[in-house]
C-alpha positions as a printed NumPy array, in Angstrom:
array([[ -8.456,  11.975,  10.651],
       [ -5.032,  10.544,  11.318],
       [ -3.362,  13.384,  12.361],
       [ -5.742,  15.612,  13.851],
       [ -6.13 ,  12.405,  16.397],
       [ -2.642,  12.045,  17.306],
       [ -2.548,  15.562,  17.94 ],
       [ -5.301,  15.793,  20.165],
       [ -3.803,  12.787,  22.22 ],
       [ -0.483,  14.608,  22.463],
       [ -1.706,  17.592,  23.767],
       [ -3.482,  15.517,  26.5  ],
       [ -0.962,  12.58 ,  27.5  ],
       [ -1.349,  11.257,  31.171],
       [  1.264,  13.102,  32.97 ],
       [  1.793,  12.334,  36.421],
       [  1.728,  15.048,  38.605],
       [  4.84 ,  16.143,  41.033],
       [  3.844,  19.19 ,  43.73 ],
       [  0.939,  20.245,  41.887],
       [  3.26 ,  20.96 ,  38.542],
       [  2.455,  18.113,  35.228],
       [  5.885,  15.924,  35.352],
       [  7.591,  16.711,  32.089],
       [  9.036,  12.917,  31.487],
       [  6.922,  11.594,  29.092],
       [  6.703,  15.178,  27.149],
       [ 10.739,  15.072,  26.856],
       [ 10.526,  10.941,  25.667],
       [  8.647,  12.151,  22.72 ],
       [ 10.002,  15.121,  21.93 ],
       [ 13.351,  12.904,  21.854],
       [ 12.154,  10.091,  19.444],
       [ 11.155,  12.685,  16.967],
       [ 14.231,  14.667,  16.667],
       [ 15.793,  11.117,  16.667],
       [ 13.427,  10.32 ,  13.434],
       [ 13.935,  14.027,  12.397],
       [ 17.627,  13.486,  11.789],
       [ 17.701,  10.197,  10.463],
       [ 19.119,   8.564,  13.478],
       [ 15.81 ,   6.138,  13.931],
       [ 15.044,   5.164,  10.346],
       [ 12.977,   1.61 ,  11.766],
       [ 10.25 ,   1.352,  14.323],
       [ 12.34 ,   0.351,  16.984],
       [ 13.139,   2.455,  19.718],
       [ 16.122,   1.031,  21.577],
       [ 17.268,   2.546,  24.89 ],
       [ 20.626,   3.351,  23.949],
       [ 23.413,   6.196,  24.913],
       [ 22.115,   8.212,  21.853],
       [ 18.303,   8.322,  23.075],
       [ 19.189,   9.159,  26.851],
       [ 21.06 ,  11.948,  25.764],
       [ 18.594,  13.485,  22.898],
       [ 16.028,  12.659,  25.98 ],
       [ 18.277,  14.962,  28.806],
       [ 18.409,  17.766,  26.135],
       [ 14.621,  17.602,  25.47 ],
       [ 14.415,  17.457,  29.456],
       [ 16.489,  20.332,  31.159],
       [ 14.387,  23.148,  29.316],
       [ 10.971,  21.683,  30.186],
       [ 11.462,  20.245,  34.108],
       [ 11.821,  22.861,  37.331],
       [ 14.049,  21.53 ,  40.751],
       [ 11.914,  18.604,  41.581],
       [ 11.91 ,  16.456,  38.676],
       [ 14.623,  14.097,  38.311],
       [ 15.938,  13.228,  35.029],
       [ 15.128,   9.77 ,  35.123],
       [ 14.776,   8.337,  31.548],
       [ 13.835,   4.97 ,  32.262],
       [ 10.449,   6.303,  33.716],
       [  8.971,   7.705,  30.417],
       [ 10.231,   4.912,  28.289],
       [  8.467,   2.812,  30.776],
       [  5.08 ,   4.58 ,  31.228],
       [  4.463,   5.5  ,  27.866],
       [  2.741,   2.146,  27.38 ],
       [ -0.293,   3.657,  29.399],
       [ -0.987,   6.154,  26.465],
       [ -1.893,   3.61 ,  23.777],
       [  0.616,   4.459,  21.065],
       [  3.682,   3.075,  22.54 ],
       [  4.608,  -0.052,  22.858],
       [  7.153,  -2.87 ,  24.128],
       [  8.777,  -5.58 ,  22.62 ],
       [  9.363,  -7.676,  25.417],
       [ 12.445, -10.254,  25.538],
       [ 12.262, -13.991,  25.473],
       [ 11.348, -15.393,  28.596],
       [ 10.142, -12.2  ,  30.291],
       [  7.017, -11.779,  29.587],
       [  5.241, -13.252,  32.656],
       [  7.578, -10.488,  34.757],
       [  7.031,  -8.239,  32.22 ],
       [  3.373,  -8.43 ,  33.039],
       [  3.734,  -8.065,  36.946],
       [  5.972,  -4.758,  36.224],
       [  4.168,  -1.797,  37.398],
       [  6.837,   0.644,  37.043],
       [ 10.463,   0.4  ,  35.956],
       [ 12.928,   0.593,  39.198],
       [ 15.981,   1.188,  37.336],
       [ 17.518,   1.048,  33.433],
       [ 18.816,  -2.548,  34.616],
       [ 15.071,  -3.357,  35.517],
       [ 14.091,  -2.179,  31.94 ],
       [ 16.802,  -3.622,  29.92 ],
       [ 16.089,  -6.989,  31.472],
       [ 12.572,  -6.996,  30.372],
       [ 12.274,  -4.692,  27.211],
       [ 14.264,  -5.215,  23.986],
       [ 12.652,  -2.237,  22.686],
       [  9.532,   0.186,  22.241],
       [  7.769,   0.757,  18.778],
       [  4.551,   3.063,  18.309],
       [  1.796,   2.826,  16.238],
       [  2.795,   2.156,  12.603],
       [  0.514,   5.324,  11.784],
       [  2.11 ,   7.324,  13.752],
       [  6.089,   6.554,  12.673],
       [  4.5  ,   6.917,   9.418],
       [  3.627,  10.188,  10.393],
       [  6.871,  11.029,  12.233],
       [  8.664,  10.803,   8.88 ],
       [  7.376,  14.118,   7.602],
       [  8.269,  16.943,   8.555],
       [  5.313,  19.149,   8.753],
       [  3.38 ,  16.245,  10.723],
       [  6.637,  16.433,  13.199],
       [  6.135,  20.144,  13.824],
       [  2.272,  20.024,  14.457],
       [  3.061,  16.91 ,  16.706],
       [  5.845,  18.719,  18.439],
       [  4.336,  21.62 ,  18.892],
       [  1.042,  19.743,  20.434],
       [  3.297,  18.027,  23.358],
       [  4.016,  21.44 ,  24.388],
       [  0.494,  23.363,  23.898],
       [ -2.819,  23.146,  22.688],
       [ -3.391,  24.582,  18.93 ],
       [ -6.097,  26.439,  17.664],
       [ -7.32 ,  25.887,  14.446],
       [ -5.423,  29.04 ,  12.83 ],
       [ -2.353,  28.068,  14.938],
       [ -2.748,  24.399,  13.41 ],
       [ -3.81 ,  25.895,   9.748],
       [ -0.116,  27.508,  10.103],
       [  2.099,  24.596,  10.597],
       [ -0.024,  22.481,   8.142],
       [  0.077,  25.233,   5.387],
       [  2.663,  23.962,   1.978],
       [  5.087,  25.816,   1.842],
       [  4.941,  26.796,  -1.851],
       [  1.323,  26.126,  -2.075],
       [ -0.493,  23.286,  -3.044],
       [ -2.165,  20.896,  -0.893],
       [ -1.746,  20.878,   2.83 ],
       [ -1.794,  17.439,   5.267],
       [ -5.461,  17.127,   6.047],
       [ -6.576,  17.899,   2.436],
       [ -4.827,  15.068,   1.421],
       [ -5.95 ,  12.798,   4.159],
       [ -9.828,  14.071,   3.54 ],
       [ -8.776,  12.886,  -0.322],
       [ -6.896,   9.859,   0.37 ],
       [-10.074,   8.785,   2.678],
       [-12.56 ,   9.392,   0.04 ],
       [-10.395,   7.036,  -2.397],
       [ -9.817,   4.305,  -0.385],
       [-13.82 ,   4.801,   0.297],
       [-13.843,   3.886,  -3.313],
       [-11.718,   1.518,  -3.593],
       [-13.444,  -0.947,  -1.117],
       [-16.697,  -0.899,  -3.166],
       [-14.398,  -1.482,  -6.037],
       [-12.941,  -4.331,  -4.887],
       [-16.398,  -5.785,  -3.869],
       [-18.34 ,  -4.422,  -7.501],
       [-20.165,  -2.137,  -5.378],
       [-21.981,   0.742,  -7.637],
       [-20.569,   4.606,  -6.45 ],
       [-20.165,   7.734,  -8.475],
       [-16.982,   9.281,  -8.595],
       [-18.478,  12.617,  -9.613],
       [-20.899,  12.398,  -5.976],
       [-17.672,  12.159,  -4.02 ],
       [-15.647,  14.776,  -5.917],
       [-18.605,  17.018,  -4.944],
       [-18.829,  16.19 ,  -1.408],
       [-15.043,  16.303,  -0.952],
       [-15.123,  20.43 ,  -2.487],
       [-15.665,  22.338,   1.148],
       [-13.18 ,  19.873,   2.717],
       [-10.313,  20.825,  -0.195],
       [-10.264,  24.549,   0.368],
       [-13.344,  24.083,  -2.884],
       [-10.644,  22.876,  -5.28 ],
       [-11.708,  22.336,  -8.896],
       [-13.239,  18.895,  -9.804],
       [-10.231,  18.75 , -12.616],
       [ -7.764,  19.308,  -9.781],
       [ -8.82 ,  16.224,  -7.183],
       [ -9.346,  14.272, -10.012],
       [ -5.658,  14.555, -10.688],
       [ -4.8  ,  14.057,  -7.255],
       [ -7.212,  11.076,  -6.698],
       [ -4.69 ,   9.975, -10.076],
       [ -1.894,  10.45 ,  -7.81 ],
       [ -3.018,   8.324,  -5.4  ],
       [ -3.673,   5.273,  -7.634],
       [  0.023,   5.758,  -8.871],
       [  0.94 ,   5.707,  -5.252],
       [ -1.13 ,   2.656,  -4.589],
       [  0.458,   0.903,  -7.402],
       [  4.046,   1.432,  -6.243],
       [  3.031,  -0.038,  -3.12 ],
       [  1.976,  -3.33 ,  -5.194],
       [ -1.687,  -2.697,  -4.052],
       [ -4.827,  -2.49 ,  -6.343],
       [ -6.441,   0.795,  -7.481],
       [ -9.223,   2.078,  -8.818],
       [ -9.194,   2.058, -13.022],
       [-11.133,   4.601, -14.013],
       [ -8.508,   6.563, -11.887],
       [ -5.257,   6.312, -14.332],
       [ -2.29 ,   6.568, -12.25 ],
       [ -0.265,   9.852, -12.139],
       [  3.365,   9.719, -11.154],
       [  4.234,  13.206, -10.762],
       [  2.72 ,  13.794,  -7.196],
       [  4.582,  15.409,  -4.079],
       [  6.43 ,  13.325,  -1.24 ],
       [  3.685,  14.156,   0.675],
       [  1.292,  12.377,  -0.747],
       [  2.21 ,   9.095,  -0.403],
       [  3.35 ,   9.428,   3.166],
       [ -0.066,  10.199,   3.498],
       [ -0.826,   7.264,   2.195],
       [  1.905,   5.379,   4.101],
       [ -0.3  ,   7.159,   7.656],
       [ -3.321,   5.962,   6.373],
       [ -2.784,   2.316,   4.906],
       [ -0.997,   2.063,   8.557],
       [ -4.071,   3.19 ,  10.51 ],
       [ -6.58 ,   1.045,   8.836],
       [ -4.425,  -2.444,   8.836],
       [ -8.094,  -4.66 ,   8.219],
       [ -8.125,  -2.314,   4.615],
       [ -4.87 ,  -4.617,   3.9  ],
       [ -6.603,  -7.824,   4.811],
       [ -9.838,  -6.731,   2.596],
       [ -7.524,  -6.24 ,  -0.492],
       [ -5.768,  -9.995,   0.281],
       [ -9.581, -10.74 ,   0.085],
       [-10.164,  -9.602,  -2.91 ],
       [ -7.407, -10.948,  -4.512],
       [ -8.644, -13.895,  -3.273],
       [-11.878, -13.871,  -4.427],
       [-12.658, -15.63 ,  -7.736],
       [-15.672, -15.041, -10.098],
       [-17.075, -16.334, -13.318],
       [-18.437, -13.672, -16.088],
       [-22.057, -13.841, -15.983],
       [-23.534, -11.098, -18.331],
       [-23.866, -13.578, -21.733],
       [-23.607, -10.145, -23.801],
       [-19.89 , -10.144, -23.234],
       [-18.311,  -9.582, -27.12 ],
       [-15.11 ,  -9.473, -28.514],
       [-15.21 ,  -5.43 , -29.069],
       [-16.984,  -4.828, -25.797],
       [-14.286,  -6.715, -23.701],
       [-11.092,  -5.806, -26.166],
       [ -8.766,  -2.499, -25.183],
       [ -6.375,  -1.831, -28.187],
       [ -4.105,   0.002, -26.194],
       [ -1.861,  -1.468, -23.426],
       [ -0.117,   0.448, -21.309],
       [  2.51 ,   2.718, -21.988],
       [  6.227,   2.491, -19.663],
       [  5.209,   4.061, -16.498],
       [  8.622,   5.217, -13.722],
       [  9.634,   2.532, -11.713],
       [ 10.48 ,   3.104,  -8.108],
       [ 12.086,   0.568,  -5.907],
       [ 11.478,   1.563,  -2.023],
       [ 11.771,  -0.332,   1.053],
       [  8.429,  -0.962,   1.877],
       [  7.253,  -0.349,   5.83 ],
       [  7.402,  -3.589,   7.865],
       [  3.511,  -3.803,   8.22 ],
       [  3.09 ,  -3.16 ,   4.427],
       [  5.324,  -6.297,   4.41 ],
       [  3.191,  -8.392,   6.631],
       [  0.383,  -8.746,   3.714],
       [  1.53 , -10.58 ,   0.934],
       [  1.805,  -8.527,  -2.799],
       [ -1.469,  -7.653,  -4.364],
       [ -0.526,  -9.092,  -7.73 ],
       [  1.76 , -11.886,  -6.151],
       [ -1.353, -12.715,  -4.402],
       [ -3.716, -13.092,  -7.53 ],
       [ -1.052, -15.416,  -9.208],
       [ -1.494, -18.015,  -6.666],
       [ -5.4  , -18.17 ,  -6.88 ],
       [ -5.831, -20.967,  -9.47 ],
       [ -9.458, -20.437,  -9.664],
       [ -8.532, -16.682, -10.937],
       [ -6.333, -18.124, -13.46 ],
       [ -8.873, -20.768, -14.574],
       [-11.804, -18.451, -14.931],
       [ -9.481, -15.863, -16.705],
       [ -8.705, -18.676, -19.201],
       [-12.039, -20.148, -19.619],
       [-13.129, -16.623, -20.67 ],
       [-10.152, -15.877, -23.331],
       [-11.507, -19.15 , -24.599],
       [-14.774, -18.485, -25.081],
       [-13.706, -15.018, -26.485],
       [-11.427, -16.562, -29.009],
       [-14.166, -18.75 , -30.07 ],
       [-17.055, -16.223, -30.47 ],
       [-13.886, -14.239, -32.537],
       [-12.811, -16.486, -35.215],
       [-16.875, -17.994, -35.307],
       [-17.732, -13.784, -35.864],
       [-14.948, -13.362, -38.936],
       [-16.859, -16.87 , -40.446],
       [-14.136, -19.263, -39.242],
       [-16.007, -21.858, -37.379],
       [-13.578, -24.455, -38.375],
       [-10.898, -22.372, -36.318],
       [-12.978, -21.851, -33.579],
       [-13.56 , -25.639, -32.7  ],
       [ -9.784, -26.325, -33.002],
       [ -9.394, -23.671, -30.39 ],
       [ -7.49 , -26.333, -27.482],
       [ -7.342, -24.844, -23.658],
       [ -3.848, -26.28 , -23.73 ],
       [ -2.963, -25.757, -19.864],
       [ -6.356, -28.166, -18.941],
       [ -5.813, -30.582, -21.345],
       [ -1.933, -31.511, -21.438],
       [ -1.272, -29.936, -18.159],
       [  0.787, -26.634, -17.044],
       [  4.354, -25.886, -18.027],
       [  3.817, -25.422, -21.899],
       [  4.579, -21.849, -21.474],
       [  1.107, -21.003, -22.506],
       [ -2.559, -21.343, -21.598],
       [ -4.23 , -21.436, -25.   ],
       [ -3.966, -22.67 , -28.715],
       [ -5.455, -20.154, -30.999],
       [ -5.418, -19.23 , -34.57 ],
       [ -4.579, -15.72 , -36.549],
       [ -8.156, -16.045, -38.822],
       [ -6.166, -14.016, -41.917],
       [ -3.275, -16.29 , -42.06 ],
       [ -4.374, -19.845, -40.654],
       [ -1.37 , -19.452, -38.233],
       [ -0.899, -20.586, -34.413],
       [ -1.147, -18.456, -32.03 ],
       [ -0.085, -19.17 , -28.566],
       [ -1.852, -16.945, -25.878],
       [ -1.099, -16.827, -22.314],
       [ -3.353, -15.429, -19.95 ],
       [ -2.809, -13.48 , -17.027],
       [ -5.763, -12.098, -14.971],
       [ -6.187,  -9.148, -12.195],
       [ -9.611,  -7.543, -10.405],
       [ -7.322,  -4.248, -10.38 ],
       [ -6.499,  -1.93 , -13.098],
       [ -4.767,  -2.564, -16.583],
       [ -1.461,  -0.909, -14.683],
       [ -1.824,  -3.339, -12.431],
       [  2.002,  -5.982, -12.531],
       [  2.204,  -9.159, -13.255],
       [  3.964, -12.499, -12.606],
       [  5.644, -14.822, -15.372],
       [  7.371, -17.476, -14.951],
       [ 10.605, -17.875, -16.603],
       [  9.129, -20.472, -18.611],
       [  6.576, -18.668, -20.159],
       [  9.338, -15.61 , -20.605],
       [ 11.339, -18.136, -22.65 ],
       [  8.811, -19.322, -24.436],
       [  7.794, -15.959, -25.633],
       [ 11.268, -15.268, -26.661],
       [ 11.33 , -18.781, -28.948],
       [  8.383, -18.458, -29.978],
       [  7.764, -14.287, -30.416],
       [  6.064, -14.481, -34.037],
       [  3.21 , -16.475, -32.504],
       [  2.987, -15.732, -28.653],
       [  0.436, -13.423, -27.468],
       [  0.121, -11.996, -23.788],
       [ -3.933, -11.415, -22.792],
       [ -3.926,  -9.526, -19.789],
       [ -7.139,  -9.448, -18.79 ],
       [ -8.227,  -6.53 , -15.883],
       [-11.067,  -5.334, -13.88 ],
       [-12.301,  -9.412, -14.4  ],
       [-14.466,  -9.582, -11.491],
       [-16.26 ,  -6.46 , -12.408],
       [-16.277,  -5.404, -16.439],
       [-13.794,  -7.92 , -17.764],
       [-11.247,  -5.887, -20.069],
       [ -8.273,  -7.502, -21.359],
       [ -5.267,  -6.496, -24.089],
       [ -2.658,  -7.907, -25.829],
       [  0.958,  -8.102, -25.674],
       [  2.403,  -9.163, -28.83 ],
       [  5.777, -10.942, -29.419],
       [  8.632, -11.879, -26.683],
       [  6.911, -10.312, -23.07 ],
       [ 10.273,  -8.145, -22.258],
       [  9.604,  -6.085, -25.188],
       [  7.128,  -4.952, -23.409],
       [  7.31 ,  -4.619, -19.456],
       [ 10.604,  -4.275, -17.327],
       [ 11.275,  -8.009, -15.824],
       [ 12.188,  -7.829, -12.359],
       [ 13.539, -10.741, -10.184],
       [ 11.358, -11.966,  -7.859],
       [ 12.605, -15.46 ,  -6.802],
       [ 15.514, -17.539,  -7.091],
       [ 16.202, -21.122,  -7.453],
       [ 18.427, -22.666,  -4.451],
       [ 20.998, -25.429,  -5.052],
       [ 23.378, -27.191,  -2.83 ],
       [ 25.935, -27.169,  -5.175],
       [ 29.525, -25.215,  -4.804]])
């Protein structure tokens, strides 16, 4: 548990000791940094020892420290590195001094070596909720029992509380890692073994929520698990949550730019037409532009990573061939079926498709593009603007086969006509010229 373990270390920091009495320094820091992330005043992970900090710090200070403590601010900023969670960002050039440091003299002695602290991204994460503020604040100062902690965790209007989502979100990305690797689990097992964790919620009712999280996941331009259809209406909560968790478990990131790296054929030779075919894409789902946390934007886009994997894109389109093939061959069209080209192999990529196919009924063209992901049918996608102009010329003919889940139980279906018809278009790159 993410929160539950930064509470615990809060309530037992390594406080140096001044006539007997715990020094109240490093208590005060804290306390200071999260009314500083309370109001909005620290909105990045970067602490800076500034006129605004020393003063939030003296305010925190002068309640909590008796005659012989001095209010020395550079201390705490300084020492804090000791309890794991804080860190420095240490300025060019310093860091051999940096490392010989053993305390901090004076501010001059700090601002010559430290541009700046940061803490764990798990725990900022955390600092930006409120409720996760109050159990943290109130840990610097005391221990909590469980009732006392039960209190400050408790919704306000109901609903679900911190830890039951963390116990949820937990259990989901559980499933999502033997998703990504086609690794068998039952959803119904966990929804049972998560019950006495989640207050024994109904099965419907973390079903929903494990839908909440997959919408969550998918704003984040992360993969999710499909047989959870994402759910947009979920509390703030929720995804910071989320945010704590996807923080605390960074080598969860670096399995999911695995696994969109990770390209495999189809296998199982009773792949059909109607077993692999979904006649329904999906329908509009909110969009939601965030900033997304700086170590979210260390790992490169989920679906941004997929486009780049050739072999992906070549296995996606060697099965939409064979599909097309066994199609028109099933409706008695063999003479289709062997005029079926794999355009993109054999005259090369840039056509603004992949495939050339036929319409069986009407002896027509059809030009099919593919685009392939081991996540969900929600899951975005890239097009060039190429193949979005081609669509547009040629609308009466072009068809979009998004094929999902591919490393697992290929699905795919179609998008008919010119693509932005269908999907929002959102920049993602532009072309640089020197020109004036």
């Amino acid at each position: 548990m993410i929160l539950l373990d930064y509470e615990k270390h809060f309530s037992s920091l390594r406080l140096h000791a001044v006539r007997g009495n715990s020094s109240p320094h490093k208590v005060a820091m804290l306390l200071a940094v999260i009314e500083l992330i309370g109001s909005g005043e620290i909105t990045q992970n970067r602490i800076v020892f500034d006129d605004a900090l020393k003063q939030c710090y003296l305010a925190c200070f002068v309640p909590l420290a008796s005659a012989a403590n001095k209010p020395n601010s550079h201390h705490p900023f300084f020492h804090l590195r000791s309890e794991g969670f804080w860190h420095h960002k240490v300025r060019p050039g310093q860091r051999e001094s940096y490392q010989r440091l053993s305390t901090a003299s004076s501010p001059s002695v700090l601002n010559t070596h430290i541009a700046y602290a940061y803490l764990d991204d798990a725990l900022f994460e955390l600092l930006g909720n409120r409720v996760a503020r109050e159990l943290l604040k109130t840990s610097l100062l005391q221990n909590l029992d469980e009732e006392a902690r039960r209190n400050i965790l408790r919704p306000e209007r109901g609903g679900w509380d911190w830890l039951e989502c963390e116990f949820l979100v937990g259990d989901y990305i559980a499933m999502l890692e033997r998703e990504l690797v086609g690794a068998a689990y039952t959803k119904a097992e966990h929804r049972r073994v998560l019950q006495p964790k989640l207050n024994n919620r109904s099965e419907g009712s973390i079903e929903f929520k494990h839908q909440n999280v997959s919408a969550v996941l998918l704003e984040l331009g992360l993969p999710y698990i499909p047989g959870y259809k994402p759910a947009f209406n979920y509390q703030r909560q929720l995804k910071q949550v989320v945010l704590s968790y996807l923080a605390g478990h960074q080598p969860l990131l670096d399995d999911v730019n695995r696994a969109a790296d990770t390209a495999s054929a189809v296998t199982d030779s009773q792949v059909t037409w109607d077993s692999v075919f979904d006649p329904e894409p999906p329908e509009r789902v909110p969009s939601v532009a965030e900033t997304r946390p700086s170590y979210l934007a260390r790992h490169i886009n989920f679906s941004e990573r997929e486009r780049r994997n050739r072999e992906l894109g070549q296995l996606a389109e060697a099965f939409v061939l064979d599909l097309e093939k066994q199609r028109l061959t099933t409706v008695g069209r063999e003479d289709l079926a062997k005029e079926v080209e794999w355009s993109s192999q054999k005259r090369g990529d840039g056509l603004g498709f992949d495939i050339r196919s036929f319409d069986a009924q009407r002896d027509e063209e059809r030009f099919l593009e593919v685009k392939a992901t081991h996540s969900g049918k929600y899951q975005p996608f890239f097009i060039s603007e190429n193949e979005r102009s081609f669509s547009n010329e040629y609308a009466a003919a072009f068809r979009l086969y998004r094929v999902y889940t591919f490393g697992t139980s290929p699905r795919l279906f179609i998008l008919p006509g010119a693509v932005e018809r269908h999907v929002q278009l959102l920049p993602q790159s532009y072309q640089a010229r020197f020109s004036g």
